[in-house]
BAMIFI-715178 format. One record per residue: residue number from 1; chain; z, x, y of N, C-alpha, C, O in turn; residue in three letters. Coordinates in pm, whole numbers, plus 32768, in hexadecimal, padded with zeros to 4 digits. Layout:
<node NUM "A" <Z X Y> <Z X Y> <Z X Y> <Z X Y> "ALA">
...
***
This chain:
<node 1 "A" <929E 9634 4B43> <9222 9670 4B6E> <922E 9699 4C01> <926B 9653 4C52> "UNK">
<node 2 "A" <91F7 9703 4C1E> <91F4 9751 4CAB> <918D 9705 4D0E> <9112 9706 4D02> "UNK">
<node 3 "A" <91C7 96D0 4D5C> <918B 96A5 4DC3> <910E 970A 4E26> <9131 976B 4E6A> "UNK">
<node 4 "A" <908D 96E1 4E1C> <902A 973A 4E67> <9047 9763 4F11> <90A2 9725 4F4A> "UNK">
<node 5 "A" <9018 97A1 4F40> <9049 97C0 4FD7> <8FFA 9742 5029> <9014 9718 509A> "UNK">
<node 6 "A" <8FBC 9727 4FF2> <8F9B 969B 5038> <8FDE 964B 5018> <8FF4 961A 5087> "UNK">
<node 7 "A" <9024 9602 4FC4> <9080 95A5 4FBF> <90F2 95DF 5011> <90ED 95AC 5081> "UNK">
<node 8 "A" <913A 961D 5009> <91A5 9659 5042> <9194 964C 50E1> <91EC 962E 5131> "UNK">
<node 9 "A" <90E7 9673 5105> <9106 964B 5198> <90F3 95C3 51D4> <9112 95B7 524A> "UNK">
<node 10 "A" <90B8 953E 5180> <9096 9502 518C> <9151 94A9 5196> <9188 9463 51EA> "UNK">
<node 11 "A" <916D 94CF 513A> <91FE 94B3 5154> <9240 94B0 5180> <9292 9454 5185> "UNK">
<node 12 "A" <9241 9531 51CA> <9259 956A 523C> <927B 950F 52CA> <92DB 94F3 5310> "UNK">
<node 13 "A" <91B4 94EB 52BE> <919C 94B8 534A> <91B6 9406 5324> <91B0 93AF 537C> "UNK">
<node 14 "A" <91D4 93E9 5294> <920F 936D 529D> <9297 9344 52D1> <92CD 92D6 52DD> "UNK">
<node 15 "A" <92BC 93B8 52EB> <9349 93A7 5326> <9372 9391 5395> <93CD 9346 53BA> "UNK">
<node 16 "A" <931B 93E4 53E0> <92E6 93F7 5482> <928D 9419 54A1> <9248 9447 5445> "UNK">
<node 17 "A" <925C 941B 550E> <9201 944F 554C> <9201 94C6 5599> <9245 94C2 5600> "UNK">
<node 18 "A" <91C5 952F 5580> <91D5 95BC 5581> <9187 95CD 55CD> <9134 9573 55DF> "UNK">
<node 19 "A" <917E 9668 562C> <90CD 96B6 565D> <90B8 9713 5616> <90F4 972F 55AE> "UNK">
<node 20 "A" <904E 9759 5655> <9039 97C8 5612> <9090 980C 55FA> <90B3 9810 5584> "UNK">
<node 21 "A" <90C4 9848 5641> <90FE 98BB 5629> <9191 98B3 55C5> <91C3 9916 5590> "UNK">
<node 22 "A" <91C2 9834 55BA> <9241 97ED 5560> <9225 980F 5504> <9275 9854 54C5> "UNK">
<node 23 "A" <9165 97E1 54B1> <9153 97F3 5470> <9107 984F 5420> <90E3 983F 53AB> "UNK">
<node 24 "A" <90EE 98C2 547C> <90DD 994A 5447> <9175 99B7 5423> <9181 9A21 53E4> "UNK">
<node 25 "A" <91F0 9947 5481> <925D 999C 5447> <92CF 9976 53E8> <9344 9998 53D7> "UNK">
<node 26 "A" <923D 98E9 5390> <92A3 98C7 531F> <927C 993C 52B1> <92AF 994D 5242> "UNK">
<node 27 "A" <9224 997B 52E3> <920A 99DA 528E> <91CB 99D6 51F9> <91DD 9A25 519D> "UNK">
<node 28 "A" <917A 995D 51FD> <9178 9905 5150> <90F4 9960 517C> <9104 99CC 5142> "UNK">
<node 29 "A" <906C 9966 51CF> <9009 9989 5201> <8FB5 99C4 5274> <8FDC 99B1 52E7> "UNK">
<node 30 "A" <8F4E 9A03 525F> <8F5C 9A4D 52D2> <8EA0 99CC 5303> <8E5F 99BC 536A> "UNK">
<node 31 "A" <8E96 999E 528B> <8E36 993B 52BF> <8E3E 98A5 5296> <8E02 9863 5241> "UNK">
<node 32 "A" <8EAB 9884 52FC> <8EFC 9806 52D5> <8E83 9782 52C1> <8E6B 973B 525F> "UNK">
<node 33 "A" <8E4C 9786 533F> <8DD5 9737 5334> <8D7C 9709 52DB> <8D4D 9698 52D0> "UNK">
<node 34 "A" <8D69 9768 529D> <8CF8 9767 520E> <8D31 9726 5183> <8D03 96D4 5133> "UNK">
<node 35 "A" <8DBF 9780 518B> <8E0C 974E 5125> <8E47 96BA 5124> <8E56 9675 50BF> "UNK">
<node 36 "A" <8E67 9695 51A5> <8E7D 960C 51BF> <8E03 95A4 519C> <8E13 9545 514F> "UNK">
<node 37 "A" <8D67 95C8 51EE> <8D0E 956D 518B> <8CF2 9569 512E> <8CCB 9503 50F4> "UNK">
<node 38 "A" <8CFD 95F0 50F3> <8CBF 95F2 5042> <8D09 95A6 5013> <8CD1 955A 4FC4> "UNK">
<node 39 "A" <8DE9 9582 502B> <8E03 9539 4FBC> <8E3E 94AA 4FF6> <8E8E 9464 4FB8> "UNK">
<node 40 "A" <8E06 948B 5079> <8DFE 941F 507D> <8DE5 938F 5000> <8D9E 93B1 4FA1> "UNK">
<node 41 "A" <8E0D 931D 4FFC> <8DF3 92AA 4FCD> <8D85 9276 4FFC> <8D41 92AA 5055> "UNK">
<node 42 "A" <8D68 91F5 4FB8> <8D07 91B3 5016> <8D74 914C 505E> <8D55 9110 50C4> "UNK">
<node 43 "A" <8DC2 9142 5038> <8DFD 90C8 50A4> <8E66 911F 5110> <8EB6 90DD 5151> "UNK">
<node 44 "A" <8E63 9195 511D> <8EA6 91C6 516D> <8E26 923A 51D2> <8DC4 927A 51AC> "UNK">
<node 45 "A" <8E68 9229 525C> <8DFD 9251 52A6> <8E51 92B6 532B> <8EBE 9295 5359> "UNK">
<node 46 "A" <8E09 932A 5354> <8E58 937F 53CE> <8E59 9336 541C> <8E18 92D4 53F7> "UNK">
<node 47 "A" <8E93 9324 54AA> <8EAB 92DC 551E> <8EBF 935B 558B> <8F0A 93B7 556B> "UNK">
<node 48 "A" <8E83 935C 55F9> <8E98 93D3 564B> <8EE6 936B 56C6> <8EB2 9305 56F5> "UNK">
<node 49 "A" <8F74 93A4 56ED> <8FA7 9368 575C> <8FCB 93C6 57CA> <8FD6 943E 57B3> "UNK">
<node 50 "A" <8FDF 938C 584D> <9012 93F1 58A8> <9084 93BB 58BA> <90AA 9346 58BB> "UNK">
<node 51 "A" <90DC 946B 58D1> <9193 945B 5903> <9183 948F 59A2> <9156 94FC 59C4> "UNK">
<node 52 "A" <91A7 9440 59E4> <91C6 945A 5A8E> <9244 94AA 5AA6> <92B5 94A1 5A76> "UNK">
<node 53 "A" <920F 94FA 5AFC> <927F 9578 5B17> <92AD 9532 5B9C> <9325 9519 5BA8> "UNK">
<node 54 "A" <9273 951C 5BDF> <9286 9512 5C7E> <921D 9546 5CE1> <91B7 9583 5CC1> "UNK">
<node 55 "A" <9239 952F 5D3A> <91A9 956D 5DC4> <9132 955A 5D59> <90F2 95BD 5D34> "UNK">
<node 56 "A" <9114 94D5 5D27> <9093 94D6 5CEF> <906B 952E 5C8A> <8FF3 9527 5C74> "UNK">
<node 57 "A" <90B0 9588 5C3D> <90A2 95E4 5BBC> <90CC 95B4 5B6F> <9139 9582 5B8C> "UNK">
<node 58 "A" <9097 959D 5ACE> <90A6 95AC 5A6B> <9079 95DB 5A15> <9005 9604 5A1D> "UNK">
<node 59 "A" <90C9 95E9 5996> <907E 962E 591B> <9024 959C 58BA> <903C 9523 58C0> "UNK">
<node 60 "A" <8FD0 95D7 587A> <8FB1 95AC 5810> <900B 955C 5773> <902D 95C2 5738> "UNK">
<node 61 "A" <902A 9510 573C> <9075 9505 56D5> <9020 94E3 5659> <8FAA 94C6 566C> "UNK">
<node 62 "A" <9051 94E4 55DC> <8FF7 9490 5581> <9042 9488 54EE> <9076 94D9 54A1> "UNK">
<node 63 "A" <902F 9416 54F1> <9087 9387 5484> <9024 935D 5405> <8FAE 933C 540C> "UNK">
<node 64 "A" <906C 9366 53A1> <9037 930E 5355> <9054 92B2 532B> <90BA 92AA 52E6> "UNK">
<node 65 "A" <8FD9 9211 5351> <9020 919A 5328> <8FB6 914B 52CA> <8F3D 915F 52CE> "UNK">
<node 66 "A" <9000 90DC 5265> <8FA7 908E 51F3> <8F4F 905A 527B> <8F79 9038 52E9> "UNK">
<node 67 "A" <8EC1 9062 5246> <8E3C 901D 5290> <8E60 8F82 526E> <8E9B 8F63 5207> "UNK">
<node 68 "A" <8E37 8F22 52D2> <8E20 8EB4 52B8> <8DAE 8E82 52B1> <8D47 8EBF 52CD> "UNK">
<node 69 "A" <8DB4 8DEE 5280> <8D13 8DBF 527D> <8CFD 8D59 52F6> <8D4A 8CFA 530A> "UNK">
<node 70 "A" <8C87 8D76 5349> <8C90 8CF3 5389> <8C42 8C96 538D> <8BC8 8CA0 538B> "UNK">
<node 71 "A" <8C90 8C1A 5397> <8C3B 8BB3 5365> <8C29 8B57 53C1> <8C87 8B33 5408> "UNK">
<node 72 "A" <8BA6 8B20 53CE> <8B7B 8AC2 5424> <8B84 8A3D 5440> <8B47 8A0E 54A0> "UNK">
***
């Protein structure tokens, strides 16, 4: 069975952690975002991180990792 463009990117970003623009030139979508929540899990959740360039710049990144539960 053919994997949806949301799985594919979700896969993707299970691998690494990508930015935008990585992931507009995996080329799976041109609206990665959408497609990434629609086929989200429930136990899997986006994570937005920052990559440091230097002199205080960085880009944006974003990962997908299994959600945990937390317990008290």
């Amino acid at each position: 069975m053919k994997a949806t463009q949301g799985r594919r990117i979700i896969s993707a970003l299970k691998r690494r952690s990508m930015t935008s623009m990585q992931l507009q030139m995996l080329g799976i979508s041109t609206c990665w975002w959408k497609r990434c929540a629609e086929s989200l899990a429930p136990e899997e959740q986006l994570v937005l991180g920052k990559q440091y360039l230097g002199d205080g710049k960085y880009v944006n990144t974003y990962r997908v990792v299994t959600a945990t539960k937390w317990t008290a």
